[in-house]
C-alpha positions in Angstrom: -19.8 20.0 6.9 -16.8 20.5 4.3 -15.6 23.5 2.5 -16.4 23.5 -1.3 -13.4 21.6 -2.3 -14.4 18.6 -0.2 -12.0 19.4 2.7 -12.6 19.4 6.2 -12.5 23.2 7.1 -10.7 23.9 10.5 -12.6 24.6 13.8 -11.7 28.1 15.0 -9.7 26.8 18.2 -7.1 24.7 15.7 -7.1 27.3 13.2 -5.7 29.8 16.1 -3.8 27.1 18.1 -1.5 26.6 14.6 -1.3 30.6 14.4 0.1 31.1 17.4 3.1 29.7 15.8 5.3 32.1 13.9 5.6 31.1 10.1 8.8 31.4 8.2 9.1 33.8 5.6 13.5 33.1 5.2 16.1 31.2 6.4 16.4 32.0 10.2 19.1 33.9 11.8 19.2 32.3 14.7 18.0 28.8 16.1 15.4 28.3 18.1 15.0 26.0 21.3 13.8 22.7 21.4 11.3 23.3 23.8 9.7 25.7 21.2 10.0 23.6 18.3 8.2 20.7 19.8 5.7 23.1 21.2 4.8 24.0 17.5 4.9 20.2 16.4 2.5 19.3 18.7 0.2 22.0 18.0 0.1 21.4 14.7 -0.4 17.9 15.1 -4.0 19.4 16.2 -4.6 20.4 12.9 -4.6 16.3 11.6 -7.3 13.6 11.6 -7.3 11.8 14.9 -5.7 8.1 13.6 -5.3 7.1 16.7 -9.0 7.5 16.9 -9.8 5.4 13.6 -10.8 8.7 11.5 -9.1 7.5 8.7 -9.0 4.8 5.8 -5.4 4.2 5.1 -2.4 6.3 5.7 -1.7 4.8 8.8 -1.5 1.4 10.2 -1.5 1.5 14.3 -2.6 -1.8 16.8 -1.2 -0.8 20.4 0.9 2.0 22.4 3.2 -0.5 23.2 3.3 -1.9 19.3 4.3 1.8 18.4 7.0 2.3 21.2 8.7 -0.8 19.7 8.7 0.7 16.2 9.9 4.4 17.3 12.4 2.7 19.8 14.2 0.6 17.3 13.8 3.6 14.5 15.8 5.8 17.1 18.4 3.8 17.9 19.2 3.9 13.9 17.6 7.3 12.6 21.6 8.3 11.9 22.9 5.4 10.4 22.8 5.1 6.1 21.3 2.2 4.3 23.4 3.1 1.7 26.7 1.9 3.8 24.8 -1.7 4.6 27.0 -4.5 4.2 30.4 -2.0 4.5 30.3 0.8 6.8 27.4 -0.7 9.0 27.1 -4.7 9.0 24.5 -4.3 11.2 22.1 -3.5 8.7 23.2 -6.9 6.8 22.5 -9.1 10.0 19.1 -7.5 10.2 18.6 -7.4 6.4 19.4 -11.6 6.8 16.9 -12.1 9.3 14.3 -10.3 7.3 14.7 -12.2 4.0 14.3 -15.0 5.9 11.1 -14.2 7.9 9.9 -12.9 4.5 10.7 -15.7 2.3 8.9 -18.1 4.8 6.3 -16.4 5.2 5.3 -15.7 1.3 6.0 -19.7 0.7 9.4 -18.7 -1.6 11.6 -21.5 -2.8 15.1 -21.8 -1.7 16.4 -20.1 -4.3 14.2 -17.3 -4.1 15.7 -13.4 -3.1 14.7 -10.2 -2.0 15.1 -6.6 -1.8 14.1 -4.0 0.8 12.4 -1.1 -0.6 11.0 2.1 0.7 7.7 1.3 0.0 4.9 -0.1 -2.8 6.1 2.3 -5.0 9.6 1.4 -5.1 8.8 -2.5 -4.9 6.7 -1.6 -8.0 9.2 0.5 -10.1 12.0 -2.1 -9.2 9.6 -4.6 -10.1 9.1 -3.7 -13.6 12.6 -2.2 -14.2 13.9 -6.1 -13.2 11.8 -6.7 -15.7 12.7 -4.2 -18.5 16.3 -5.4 -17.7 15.7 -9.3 -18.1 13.9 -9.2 -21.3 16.2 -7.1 -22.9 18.9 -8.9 -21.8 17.1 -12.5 -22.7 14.5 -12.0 -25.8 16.0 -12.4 -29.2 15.8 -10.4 -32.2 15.7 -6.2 -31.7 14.4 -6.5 -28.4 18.0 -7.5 -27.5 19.6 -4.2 -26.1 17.1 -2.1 -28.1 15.0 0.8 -26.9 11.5 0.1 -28.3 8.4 0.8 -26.4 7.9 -2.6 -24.4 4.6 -3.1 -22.6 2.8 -4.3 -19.3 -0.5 -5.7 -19.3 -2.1 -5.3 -16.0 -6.1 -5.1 -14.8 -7.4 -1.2 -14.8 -7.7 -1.7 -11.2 -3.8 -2.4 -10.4 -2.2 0.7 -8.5 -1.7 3.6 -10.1 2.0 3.9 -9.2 2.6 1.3 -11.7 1.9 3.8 -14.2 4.3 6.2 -12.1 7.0 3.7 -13.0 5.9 3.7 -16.9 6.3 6.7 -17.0 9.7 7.1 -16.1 10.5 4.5 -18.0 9.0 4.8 -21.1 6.7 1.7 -21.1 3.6 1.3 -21.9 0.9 0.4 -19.2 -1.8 -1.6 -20.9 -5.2 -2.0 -18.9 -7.0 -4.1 -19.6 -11.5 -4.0 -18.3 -11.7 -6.6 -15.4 -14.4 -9.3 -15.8 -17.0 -10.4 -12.8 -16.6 -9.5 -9.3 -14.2 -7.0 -10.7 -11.6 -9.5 -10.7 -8.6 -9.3 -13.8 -10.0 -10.9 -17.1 -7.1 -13.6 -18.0 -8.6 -13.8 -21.6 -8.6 -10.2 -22.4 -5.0 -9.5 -20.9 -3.6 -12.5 -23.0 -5.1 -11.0 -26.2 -3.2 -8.2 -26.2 0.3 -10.1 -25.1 2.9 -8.9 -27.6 6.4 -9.5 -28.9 7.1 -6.5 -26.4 5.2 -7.1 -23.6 7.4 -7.7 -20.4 5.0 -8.8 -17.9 1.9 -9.3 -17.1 1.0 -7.6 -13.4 -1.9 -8.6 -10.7 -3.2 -8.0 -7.3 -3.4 -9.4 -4.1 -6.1 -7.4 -3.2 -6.5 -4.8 -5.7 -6.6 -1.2 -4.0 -10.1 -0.4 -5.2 -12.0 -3.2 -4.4 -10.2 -5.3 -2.2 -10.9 -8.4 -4.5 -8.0 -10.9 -5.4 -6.7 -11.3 -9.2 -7.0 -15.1 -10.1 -3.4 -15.4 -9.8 -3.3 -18.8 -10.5 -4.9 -18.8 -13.9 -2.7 -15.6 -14.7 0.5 -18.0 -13.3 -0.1 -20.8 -15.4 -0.4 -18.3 -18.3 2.3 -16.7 -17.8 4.8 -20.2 -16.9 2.9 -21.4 -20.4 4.4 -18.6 -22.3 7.1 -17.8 -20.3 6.0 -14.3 -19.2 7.1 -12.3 -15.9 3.9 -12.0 -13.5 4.5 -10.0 -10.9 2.0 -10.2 -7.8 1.5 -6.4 -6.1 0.5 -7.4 -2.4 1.5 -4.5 -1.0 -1.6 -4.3 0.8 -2.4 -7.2 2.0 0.9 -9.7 2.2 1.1 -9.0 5.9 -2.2 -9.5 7.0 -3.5 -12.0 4.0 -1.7 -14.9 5.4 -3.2 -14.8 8.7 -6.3 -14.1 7.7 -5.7 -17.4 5.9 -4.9 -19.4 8.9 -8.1 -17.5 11.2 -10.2 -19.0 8.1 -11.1 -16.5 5.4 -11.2 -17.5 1.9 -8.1 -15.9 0.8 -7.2 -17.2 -2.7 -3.9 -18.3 -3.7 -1.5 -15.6 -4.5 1.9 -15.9 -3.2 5.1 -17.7 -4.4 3.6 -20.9 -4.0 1.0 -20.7 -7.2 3.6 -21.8 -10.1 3.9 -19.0 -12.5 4.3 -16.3 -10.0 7.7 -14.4 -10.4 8.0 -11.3 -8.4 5.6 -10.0 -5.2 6.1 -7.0 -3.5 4.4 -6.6 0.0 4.8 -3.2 2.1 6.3 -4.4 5.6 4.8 -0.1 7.1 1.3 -1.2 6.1 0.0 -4.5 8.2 3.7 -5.3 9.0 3.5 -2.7 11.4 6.9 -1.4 10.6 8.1 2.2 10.3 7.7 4.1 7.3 9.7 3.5 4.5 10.0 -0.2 4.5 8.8 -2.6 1.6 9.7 -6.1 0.4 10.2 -7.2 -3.0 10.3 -10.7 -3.5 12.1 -12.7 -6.6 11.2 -16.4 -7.0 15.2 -16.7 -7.9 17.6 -14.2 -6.5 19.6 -15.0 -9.8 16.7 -12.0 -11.1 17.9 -9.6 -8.6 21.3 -9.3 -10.9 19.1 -7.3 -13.6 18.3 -4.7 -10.7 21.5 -3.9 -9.3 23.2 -0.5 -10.5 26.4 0.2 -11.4 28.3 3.1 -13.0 32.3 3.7 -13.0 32.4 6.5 -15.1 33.2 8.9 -12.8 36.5 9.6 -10.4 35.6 8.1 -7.4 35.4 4.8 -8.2 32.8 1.8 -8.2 29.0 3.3 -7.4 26.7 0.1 -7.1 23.6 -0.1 -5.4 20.7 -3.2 -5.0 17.8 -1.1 -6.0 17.3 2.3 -7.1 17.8 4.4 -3.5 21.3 5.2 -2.6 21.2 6.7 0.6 18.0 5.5 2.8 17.1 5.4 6.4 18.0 2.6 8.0 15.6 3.3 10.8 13.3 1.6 8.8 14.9 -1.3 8.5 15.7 -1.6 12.3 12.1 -0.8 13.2 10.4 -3.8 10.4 13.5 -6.0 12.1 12.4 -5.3 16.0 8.3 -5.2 14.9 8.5 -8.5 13.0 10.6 -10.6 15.9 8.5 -8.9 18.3 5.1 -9.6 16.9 6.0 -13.3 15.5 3.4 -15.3 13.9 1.0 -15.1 17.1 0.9 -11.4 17.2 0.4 -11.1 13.6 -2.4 -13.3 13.6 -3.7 -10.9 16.8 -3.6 -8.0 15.0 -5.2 -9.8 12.3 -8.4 -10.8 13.9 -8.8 -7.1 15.1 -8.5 -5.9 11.9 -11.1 -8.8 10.2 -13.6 -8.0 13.2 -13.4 -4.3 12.6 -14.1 -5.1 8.8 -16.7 -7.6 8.9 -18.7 -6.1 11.8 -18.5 -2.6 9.4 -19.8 -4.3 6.4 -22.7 -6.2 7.9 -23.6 -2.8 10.3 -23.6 -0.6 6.9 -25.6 -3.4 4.8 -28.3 -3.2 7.8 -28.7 0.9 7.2 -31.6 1.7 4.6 -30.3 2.2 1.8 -27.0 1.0 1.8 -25.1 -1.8 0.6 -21.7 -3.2 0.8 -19.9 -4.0 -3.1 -19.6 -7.7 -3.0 -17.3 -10.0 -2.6 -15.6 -8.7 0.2 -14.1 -9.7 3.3 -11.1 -10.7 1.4 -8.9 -8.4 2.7 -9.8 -5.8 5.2 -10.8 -3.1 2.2 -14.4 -2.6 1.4 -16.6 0.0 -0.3 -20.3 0.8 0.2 -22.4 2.4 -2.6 -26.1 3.8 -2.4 -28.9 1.7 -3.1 -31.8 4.6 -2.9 -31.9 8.0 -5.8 -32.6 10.4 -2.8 -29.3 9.3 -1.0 -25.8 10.7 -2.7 -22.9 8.6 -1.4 -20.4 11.5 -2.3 -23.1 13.7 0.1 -22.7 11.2 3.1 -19.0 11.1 2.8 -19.0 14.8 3.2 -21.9 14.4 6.1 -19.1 11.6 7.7 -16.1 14.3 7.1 -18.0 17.0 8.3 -18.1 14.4 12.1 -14.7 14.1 11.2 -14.2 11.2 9.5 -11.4 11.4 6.5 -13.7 8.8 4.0 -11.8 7.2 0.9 -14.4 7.6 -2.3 -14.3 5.2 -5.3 -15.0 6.6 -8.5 -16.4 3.7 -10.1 -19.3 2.9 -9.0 -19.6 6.1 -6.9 -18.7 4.6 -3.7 -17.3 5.2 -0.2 -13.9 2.9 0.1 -12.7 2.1 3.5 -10.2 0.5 4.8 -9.9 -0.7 7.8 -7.1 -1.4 10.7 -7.0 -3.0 14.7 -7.5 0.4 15.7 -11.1 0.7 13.9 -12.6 -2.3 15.9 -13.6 -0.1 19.2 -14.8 2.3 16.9 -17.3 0.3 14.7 -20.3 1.6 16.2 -19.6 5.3 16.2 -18.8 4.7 12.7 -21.9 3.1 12.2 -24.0 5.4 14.2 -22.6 8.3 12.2 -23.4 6.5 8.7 -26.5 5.6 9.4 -27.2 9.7 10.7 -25.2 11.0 7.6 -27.3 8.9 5.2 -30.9 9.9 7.3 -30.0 14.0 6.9 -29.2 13.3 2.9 -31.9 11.6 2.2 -34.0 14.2 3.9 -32.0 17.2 2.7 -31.4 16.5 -0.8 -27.9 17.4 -0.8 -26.0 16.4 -3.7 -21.9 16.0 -3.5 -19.4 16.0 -6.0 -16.7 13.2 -6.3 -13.2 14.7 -5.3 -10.2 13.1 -7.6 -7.9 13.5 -5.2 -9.3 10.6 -2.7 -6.1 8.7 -2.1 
């Protein structure tokens, strides 16, 4: 069962286990040993959802032991070094940096003349995304927009991520969604309509978060190459695993560099890349676009400040660890952990379309992201996803429709029927018990 906020309350044994550990109340005296320390950071590691164990949605991405020692090994070996100094004080960092432009141009079909930068994450590829943007059209509209400050807009689906509205925020501009048309899928007609003098792109998915359902990015790219409009293609969740999935023979719609029209795609190398977190790719279909996102200030004493994105300093762990995972994978372990992650999801949809009661929001198997929704009055979906986190389960929940959103990794294949078995129990005692849940906000 859950507390009344929706969170899984702590067994008695973890609650004490993370007590034994003094708490801080200042800054200490004295240091204390390692041995201690990593006492307490196991313990409290008890006090998490088992991952390992498939318990949760998202949050982390994990295939094999020996996967993982490969991406810790490598992050070691540069958890000191600065990102920041890449290209100057560390050419290490370049070399790598080359070889991952190159794997990552490849594998998102980019033209020769195409660039990218590494990020820290969706986020970042998103905010530099649209501030590329901000940057070009000021720089290449005509008339006021030229070097002025007026609201510009983006018009994007209401199911893109919500970080894109993180990055309007901080940059004064507007975020314009726009209702999606069937199979929840971005309405091309709609988002045109309300394409304006100021608008600076228009924005898509490859799968949206929500629904795991592709944009129709090749309607929206022919649009936008018509009018001569950025579209930039968020693939952050799926642009390391949607290309294999491709080649095992799932349906995955176009959606990459090679639909004309498409301009930027960002794609998060510590999701299905398997790479440390902390490491993203933004893609430009010409590097010559990567000028309008550098930064540069000499207004101060010490010189020349420039950076490629917006993080100055940055681990450069991550960058060593997306290097090592990426060579050491190569094309036939991506397309391994690709099929696990496929089975996990298909075998999950069809066991949770069998229970009573239950059914699966279609399409799906797009991308490994589904939801499920109730099909019967006397079963609450919000209820069984507090029945599942009461077995400890952490389930996602979907707003609209009231659904339970999953997504789904390698590491969830062994753990199908548990899952399923646990589903199917959850929704029997609801039915039977009447419970009634309430959505929780908070569900990311």
């Amino acid at each position: 069962m859950t507390d009344a906020n929706g969170s899984r309350p702590q067994t008695a044994a973890r609650g004490n286990a993370a007590d034994d550990i003094a708490r801080v109340t200042g800054f200490p005296a004295t240091g204390t040993a390692w041995s201690e320390l990593e006492h307490g950071l196991k313990t409290f590691k008890g006090l998490d959802y088992d991952w390992r164990g498939g318990r949760l949605p998202s949050y982390t991405y994990f295939y094999s032991d020996e996967l993982l020692r490969v991406q810790m090994d490598a992050y070691r070996l540069y958890s000191v070094e600065n990102g920041l100094g890449e290209g100057r004080a560390f050419p290490s960092l370049t070399r790598m940096l080359d070889d991952i432009n190159a794997m990552v141009l490849d594998l998102f079909h980019a033209p020769a003349c195409a660039g990218m930068t590494f990020t820290s994450g969706g986020t970042e590829s998103l905010f530099e995304a649209v501030r590329t943007a901000r940057n070009y059209f000021r720089a290449n509209k005509p008339g006021p927009a030229n070097g002025g400050r007026e609201r510009l807009n983006v018009i994007a689906p209401v199911t893109a991520h919500a970080g894109l509205n993180k990055a309007g925020e901080i940059m004064d501009i507007d975020i314009i969604r726009v209702p999606v048309g069937p199979e929840r899928r971005a309405d091309v007609k709609a988002m045109l309509e309300l394409v304006n003098d100021h608008t600076i792109m228009l924005f898509s998915s490859a799968p949206c978060y929500p629904y795991g359902v592709f944009d129709p990015i090749t309607d929206l790219g022919a649009a936008a190459a018509a009018r001569n409009l950025w579209l930039h293609v968020d693939a952050c969740w799926g642009g390391f695993i949607s290309p294999f999935a491709k080649e095992l023979g799932y349906a995955i719609p176009p959606w990459d560099l090679a639909v004309k029209g498409v301009t930027s795609l960002s794609a998060d190398i510590h999701k299905f890349g398997y790479g440390a977190k902390g490491a993203s790719a933004l893609v430009f279909r010409d590097s010559e676009l990567k000028t309008f996102e550098r930064f540069e200030f000499s207004g101060w004493p010490r010189g020349t400040y420039a950076t490629p994105s917006f993080m100055g300093s940055k681990p450069a762990g991550s960058l060593a660890a997306a290097w090592a995972v990426m060579r050491y994978l190569g094309r036939e372990g991506y397309l391994e952990t690709t099929k696990a992650a496929m089975d996990a999801t298909c075998q999950l949809i069809d066991g949770i379309n069998a229970i009573p009661g239950l059914r699966c929001l279609e399409p799906n198997r797009e991308a490994n992201l589904y939801g499920y929704v109730s099909q019967d009055p006397d079963i609450d979906i919000i209820a069984v996803a507090n029945e599942l986190q009461g077995k400890g389960w952490l389930p996602g929940q979907l707003r609209e429709p009231l659904a339970i959103q999953q997504g789904v990794n390698p590491v969830h294949l062994p753990v199908v029927p548990q899952y399923l078995a646990d589903v199917a129990a959850a929704a029997k005692a609801v039915r039977k018990s009447g419970e009634r849940g309430v959505f929780n906000p908070r569900t990311y």
